[in-house]
KOLNU-705634 format. One line per 8 residues: their letters; for each residue x, y, z of C-alpha. Coordinates in steps of 0.25 Angstrom, whole numbers, plus 5000, padded with zeros to 4 digits. Layout:
REM KOLNU-705634
a = X Y Z  ...;
This chain:
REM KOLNU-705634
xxxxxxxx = 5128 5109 5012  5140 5111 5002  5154 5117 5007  5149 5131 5006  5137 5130 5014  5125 5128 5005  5115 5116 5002  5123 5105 4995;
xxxxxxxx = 5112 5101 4986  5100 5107 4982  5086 5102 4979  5080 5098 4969  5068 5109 4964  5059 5099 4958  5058 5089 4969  5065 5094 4981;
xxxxxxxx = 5075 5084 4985  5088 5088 4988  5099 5079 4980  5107 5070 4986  5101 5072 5001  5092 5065 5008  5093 5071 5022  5082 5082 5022;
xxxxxxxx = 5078 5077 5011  5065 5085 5009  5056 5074 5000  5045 5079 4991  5036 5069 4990  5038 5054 4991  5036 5044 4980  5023 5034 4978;
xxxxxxxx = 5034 5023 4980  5038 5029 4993  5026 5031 5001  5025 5021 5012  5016 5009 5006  5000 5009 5008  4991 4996 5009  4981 4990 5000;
xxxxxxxx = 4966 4989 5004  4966 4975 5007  4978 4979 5017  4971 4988 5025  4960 4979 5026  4968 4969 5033  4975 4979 5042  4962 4984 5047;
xxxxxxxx = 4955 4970 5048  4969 4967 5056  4964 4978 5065  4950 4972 5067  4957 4959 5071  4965 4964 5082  4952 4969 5089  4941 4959 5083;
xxxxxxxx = 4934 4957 5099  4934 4972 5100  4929 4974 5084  4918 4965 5087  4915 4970 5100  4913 4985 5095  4903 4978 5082  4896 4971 5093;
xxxxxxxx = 4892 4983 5100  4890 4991 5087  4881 4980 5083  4872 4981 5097  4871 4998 5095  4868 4995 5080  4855 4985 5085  4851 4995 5096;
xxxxxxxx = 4852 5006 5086  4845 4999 5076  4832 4995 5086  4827 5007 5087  4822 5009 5073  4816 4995 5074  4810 4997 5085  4804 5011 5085;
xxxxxxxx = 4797 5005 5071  4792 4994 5080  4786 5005 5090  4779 5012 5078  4773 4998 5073  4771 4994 5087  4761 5007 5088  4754 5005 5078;
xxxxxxxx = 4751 4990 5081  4746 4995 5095  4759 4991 5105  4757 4996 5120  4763 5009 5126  4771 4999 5135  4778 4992 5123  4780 5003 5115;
xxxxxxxx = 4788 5009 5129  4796 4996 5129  4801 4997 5115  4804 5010 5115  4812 5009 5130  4820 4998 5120  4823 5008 5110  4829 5017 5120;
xxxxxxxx = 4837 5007 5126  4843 5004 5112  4847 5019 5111  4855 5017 5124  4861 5003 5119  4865 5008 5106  4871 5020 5113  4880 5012 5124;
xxxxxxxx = 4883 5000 5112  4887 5011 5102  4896 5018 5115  4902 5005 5117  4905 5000 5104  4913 5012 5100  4922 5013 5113  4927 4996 5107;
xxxxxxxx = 4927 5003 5093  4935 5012 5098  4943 5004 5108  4945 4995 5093  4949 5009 5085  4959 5013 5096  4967 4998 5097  4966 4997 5081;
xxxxxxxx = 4971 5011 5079  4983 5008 5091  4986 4996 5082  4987 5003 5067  4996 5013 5074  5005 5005 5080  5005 4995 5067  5009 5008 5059;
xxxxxxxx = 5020 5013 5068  5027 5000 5069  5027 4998 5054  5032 5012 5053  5043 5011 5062  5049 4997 5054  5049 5004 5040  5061 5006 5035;
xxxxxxxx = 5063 5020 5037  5071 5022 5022  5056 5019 5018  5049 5030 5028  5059 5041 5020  5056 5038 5008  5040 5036 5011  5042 5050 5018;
xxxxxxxx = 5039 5052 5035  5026 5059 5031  5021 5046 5023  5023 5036 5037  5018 5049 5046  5004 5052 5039  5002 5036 5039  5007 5035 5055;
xxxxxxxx = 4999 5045 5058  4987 5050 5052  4984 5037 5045  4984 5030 5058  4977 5039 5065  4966 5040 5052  4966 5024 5055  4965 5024 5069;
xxxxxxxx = 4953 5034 5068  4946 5024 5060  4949 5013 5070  4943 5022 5080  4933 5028 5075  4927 5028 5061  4929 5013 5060  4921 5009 5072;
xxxxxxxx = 4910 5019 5068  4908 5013 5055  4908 4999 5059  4898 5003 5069  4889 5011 5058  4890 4998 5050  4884 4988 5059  4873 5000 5063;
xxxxxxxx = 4871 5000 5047  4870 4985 5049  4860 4985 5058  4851 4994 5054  4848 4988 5041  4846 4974 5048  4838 4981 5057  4829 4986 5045;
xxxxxxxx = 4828 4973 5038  4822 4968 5051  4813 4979 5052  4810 4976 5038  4818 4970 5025  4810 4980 5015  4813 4991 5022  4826 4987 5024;
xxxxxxxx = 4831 4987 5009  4829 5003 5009  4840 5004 5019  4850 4994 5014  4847 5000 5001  4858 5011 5004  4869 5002 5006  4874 4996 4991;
xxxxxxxx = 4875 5011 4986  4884 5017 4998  4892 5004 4998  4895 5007 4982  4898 5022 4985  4906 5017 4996  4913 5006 4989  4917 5019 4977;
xxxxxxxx = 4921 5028 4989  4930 5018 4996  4939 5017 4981  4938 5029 4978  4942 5035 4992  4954 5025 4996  4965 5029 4986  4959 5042 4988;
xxxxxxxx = 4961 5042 5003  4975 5036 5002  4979 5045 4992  4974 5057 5004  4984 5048 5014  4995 5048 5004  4995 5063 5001  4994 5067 5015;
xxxxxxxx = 5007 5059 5018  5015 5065 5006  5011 5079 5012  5014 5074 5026  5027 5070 5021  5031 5084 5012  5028 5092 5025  5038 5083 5036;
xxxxxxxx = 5050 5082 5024  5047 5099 5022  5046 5100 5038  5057 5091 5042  5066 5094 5028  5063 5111 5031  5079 5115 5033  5079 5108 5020;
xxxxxxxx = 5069 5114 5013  5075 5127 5018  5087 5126 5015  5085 5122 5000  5071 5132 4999  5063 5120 4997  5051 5126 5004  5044 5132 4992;
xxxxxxxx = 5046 5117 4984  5041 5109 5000  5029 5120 5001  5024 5117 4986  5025 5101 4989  5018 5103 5001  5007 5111 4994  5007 5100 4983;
xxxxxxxx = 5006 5088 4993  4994 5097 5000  4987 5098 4987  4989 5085 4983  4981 5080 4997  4972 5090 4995  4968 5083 4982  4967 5070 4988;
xxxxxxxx = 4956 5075 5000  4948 5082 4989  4948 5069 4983  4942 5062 4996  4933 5073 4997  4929 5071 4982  4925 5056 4985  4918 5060 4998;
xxxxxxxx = 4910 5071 4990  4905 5060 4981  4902 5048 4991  4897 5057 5004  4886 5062 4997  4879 5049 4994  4877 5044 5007  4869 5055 5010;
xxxxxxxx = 4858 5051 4999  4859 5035 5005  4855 5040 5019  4844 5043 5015  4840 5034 5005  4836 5022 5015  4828 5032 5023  4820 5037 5012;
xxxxxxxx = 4819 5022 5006  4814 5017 5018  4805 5028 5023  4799 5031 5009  4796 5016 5004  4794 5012 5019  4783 5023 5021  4775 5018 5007;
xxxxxxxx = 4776 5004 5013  4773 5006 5025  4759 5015 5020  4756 5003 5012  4757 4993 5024  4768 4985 5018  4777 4989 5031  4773 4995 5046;
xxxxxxxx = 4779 5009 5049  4787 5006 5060  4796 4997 5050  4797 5009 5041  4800 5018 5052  4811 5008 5058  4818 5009 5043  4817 5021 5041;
xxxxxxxx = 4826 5025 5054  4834 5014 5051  4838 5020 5036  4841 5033 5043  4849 5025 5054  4857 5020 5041  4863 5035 5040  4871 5036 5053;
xxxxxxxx = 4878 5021 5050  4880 5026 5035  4885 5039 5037  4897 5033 5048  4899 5023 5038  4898 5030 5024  4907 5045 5028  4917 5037 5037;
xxxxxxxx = 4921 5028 5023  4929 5042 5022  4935 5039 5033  4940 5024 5033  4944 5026 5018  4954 5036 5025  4957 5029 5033  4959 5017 5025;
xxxxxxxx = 4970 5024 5018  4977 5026 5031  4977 5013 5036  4982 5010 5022  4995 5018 5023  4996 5014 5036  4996 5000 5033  5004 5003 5022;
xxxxxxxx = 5018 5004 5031  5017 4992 5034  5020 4986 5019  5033 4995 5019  5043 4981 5018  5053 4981 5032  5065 4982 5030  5073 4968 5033;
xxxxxxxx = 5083 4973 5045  5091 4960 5050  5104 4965 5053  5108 4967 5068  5121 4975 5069  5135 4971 5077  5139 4985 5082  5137 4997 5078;
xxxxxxxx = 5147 4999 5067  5142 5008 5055  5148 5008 5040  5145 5015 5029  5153 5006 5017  5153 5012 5001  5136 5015 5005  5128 5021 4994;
xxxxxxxx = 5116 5024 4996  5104 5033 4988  5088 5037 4991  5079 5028 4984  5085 5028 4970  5092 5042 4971  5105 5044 4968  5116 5039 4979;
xxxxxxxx = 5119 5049 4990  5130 5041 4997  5141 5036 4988  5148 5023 4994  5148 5030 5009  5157 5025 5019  5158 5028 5034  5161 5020 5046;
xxxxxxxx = 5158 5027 5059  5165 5022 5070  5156 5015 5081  5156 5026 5092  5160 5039 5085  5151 5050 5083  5153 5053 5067  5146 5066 5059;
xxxxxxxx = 5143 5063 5044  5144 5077 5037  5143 5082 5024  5136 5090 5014  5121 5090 5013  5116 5079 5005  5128 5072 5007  5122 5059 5011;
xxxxxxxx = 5125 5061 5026  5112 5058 5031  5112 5046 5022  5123 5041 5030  5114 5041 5043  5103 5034 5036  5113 5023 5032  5118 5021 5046;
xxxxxxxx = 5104 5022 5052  5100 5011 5042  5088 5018 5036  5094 5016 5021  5102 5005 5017  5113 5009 5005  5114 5006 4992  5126 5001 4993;
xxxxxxxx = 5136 4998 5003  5134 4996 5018  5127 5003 5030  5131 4994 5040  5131 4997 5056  5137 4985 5065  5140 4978 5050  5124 4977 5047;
xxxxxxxx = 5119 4985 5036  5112 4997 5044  5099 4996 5035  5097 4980 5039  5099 4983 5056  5087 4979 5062  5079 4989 5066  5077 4989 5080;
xxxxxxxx = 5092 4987 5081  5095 4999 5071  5086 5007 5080  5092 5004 5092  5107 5005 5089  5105 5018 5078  5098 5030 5078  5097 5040 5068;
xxxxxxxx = 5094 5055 5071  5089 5063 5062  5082 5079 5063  5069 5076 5063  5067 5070 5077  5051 5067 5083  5046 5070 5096  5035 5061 5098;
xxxxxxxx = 5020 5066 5105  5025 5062 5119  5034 5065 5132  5047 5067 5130  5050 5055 5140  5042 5045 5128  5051 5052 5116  5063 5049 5123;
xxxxxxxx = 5060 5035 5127  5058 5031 5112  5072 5030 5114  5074 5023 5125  5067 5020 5138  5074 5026 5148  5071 5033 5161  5069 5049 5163;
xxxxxxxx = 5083 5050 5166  5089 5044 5155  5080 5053 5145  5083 5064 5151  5099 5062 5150  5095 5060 5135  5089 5073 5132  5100 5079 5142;
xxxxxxxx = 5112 5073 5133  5106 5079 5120  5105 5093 5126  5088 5094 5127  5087 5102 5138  5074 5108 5135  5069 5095 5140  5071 5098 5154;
xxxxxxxx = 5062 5110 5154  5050 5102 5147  5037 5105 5156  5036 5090 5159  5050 5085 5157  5051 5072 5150  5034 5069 5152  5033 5083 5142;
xxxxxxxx = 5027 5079 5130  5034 5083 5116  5029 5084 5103  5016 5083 5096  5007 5095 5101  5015 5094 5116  5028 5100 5119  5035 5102 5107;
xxxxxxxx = 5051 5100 5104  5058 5110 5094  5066 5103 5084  5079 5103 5094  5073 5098 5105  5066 5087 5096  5081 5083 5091  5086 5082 5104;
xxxxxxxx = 5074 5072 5109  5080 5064 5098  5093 5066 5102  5089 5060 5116  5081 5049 5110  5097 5046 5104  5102 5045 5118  5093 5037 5125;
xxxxxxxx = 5094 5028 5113  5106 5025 5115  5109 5020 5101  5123 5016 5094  5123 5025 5083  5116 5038 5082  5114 5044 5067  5113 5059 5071;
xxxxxxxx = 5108 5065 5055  5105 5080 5059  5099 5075 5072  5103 5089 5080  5098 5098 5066  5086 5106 5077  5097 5110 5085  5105 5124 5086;
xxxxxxxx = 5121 5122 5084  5126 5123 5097  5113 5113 5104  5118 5105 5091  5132 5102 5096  5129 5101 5110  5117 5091 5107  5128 5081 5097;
xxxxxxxx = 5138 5082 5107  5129 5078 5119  5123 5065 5109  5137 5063 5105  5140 5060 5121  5128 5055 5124  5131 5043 5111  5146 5041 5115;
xxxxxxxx = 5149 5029 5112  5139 5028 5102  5140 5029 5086  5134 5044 5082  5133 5049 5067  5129 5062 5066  5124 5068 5051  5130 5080 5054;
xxxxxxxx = 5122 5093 5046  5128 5101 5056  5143 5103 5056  5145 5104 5070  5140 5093 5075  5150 5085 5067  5162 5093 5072  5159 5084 5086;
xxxxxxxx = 5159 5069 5079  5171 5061 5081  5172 5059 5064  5165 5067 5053  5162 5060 5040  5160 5068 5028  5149 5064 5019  5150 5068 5004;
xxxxxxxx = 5142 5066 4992  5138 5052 4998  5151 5049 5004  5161 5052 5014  5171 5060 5013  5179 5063 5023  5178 5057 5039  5186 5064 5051;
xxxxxxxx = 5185 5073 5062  5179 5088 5061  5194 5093 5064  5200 5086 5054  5190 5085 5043  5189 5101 5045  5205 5101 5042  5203 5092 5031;
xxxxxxxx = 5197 5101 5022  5187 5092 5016  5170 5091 5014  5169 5093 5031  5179 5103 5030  5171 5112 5019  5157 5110 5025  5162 5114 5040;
xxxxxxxx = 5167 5126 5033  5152 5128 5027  5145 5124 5040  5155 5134 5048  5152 5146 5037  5137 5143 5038  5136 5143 5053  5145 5157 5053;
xx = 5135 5164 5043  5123 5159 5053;
């Protein structure tokens, strides 16, 4: 805000942005350049043959079986033709009894091997699908987190969620089903060339035309499909930035401009499923007509054969079932390609994270000094927002960086953090540039806190130890020093499960967890950037002051939004228009009469009107 109270800046109609600001930033839609990278189809191929080679016993295992029901299945046509031959040739009661005792224990084989072979599939689908999950979540957490921004959170969710899980239902599912169905369409036309070659053709005639409408649907549909993926994670993402940005929507009446982009990104995925339900319209439809063409084929020109004596009945009989066994193969086969073309696409993007470049972080830090020396730094190729900035905290104090909004202060706390390197000057934190710290260093020694905070799907005793394992004890100390009282009366204490569909945290509670997570950390620097924004003013001091006590000793910059919480820092630094302007104490930067003094004036005057 500017001296009087209002917005300092205000957006831009056409786009949305607001100039010169990047925290809550509300983006509108993110360039082709941006978007996180997908494979080529020669890529995928190899991460899904890499699959099959990390369970190739179990793989063969499951076609084994499949192979076995196939046969079993398969016998009985061949031999309840050999029944009705054997009839009319004069067989006894006693052999036909026998054959047909063997037919019925190939019903119960087939049932028991088909039983068996999916629980291995499946056993297959699970490990492989346990496998691209935690392939994808280790790629994601080792990209650079600059690129996640700019790609937007909702393109690195839809492929971390539902492309997974569209990949993992293949694995378990659709995959082994249409692996089975294509050794059942295997042998079943073995079987009839066996029963007899002629006969035969009329099956196998079926398969050149759905293999070309097949080939057509499979490039028409992929670009199609990862089109369908693409626009589903541009939505995703509009709705999370208009979610987590709605206090800056609101404040600068953006939500009729974020409704209409929301409607536009609807209609434009729309469009894409109507596409794939165009190409389904064309190719479904055929396969209907090439089920029945073998059946007709072979019961037609069999039947006039076999009137003629060129071929016994029972053979005729026997193909016959067999060209309408080929439907039930076909149809899992043919209506899945749906299916593995979606999720095709999936593993595509989600193969795609991991040809985002690392970046190279060699440096390893001596102390935890931090310096901020003539830094410029700008947004992808946007105009500067910090203008040779300059800071030096002091190792130990708790610092507050104010300003007016857009002034670059959150800027500063992704410096430090080490998420953006400048573009000029220094970053540095023990003398080491902060965008270059190894990463498990960086993540051990700084932590940056911002207002969105996640409450993972699991007890509050597993949320809390993502920071640290420590015992019940310790963890309730934690969430004791940040004031969250309300975790004393949870039904199940620290066993109660949080978020997802379980207990859920309101926004306050949410950011206190992640205060706690602070504590048990134990970090040497904590980046604060409107970390206590849920809370009501007076649960907002209290809650500083007991992470201030709770990190003596420790390096603490807070991004402070709110006036009040910088009044209890040891220094204030004033950031404006990319620099800083003034540094000092609340008492004497109040006295000074400067920028600080002017916008605690404002901050007090609005407070008084509420």
């Amino acid at each position: 805000m500017d001296r009087s109270g209002r917005p300092g800046h205000q957006p831009d109609r056409r786009t949305g942005r607001i100039p010169g600001r990047r925290e809550n930033r509300v983006v509108v839609s993110r360039s082709e350049s941006h978007r996180l990278p997908t494979s080529e189809p020669r890529e995928v191929r190899r991460a899904a043959i890499e699959l099959f080679g990390h369970e190739k016993g179990t793989v063969a295992l499951a076609c084994l079986l499949y192979l076995a029901a196939a046969g079993a299945g398969a016998a009985l046509p061949v031999m309840l033709g050999r029944v009705i031959d054997g009839i009319g040739d004069g067989w006894s009661a006693g052999r036909i009894d026998l054959v047909c005792a063997v037919l019925f224990g190939c019903i119960g084989a087939q049932m028991i091997l088909v039983r068996v072979g999916r629980r291995v599939s499946h056993r297959f689908g699970d490990r492989s699908a346990a496998r691209v999950r935690e392939r994808a979540l280790g790629r994601a957490l080792r990209l650079p987190l600059g690129t996640i921004e700019r790609a937007g959170t909702g393109d690195l969710t839809t492929r971390t969620t539902g492309d997974v899980a569209a990949v993992a239902g293949l694995l378990r599912y659709t995959g082994p089903e249409v692996v089975a169905a294509i050794i059942e369409l295997i042998v079943l036309i073995v079987a009839a060339f066996v029963i007899d070659p002629l006969l035969a053709l009329g099956l196998a005639a079926v398969l050149p035309p759905l293999a070309l409408v097949s080939r057509w649907y499979l490039r028409a549909a992929r670009q199609t499909f990862l089109a369908e993926r693409a626009a589903m994670s541009e939505l995703a993402d509009a709705l999370t930035a208009s979610s987590s940005g709605a206090r800056t929507v609101a404040a600068h009446h953006l939500q009729a401009e974020r409704g209409e982009l929301g409607h536009r990104l609807a209609r434009a995925h729309y469009r894409t499923l109507r596409r794939i339900i165009s190409l389904q319209s064309r190719f479904l439809p055929s396969l209907d007509l090439a089920y029945l063409l073998p059946v007709f084929a072979v019961l037609i020109g069999g039947g006039l054969w076999a009137l003629s004596g060129g071929v016994k009945v029972g053979a005729v009989v026997a193909s016959t079932m067999l060209a309408y066994r080929l439907a039930g193969p076909l149809d899992r086969i043919m209506y899945s390609l749906t299916e593995f073309q979606s999720a095709g696409a999936a593993l595509a993007r989600v193969e795609g994270i991991g040809k985002v470049p690392l970046e190279d972080r060699p440096g390893r830090p001596i102390g935890t000094a931090i310096e901020l020396a003539d830094v410029r730094f700008g947004y992808d190729d946007h105009h500067d927002v910090l203008h040779a900035l300059s800071l030096r905290p002091r190792v130990g104090e708790h610092l507050a960086v104010v300003g007016p909004s857009g002034a670059g202060k959150s800027t500063v706390a992704r410096l430090i953090a080490g998420i953006e390197p400048p573009r000029s000057g220094t970053a540095t934190i023990g003398g080491v540039g902060s965008a270059t710290i190894e990463l498990e260093s960086l993540r051990r020694n700084v932590i940056l806190v911002t207002q969105e905070h996640h409450v993972f799907h699991a007890s509050l005793r597993d949320n809390l130890a993502l920071a640290a394992d420590r015992d019940d004890d310790a963890l309730r100390e934690a969430l004791h020093r940040v004031g969250a009282a309300w975790a004393t009366d949870l039904p199940d204490g620290l066993d109660t499960v949080v978020g997802g569909d379980a207990h859920r945290l309101t926004p306050a509670q949410a950011q206190q967890l992640a205060l706690a997570r602070v504590v048990l950390a134990d970090p040497e620097i904590v980046i604060l950037d409107e970390a206590t924004a849920g809370l009501d003013a007076d649960a907002v001091g209290e809650t500083e002051a007991a992470l201030s006590a709770a990190l003596s000793g420790r390096t603490v910059i807070t991004i402070a939004h709110q006036l009040q919480v910088a009044r209890g820092a040891d220094r204030i630094a004033v950031v404006d228009n990319g620099r800083v302007v003034e540094t000092g104490t609340h008492t004497g930067l109040v006295h000074r009469g400067g920028v600080y003094a002017g916008l605690w004036e404002a901050w007090n005057r609005g407070r008084q009107s509420n």
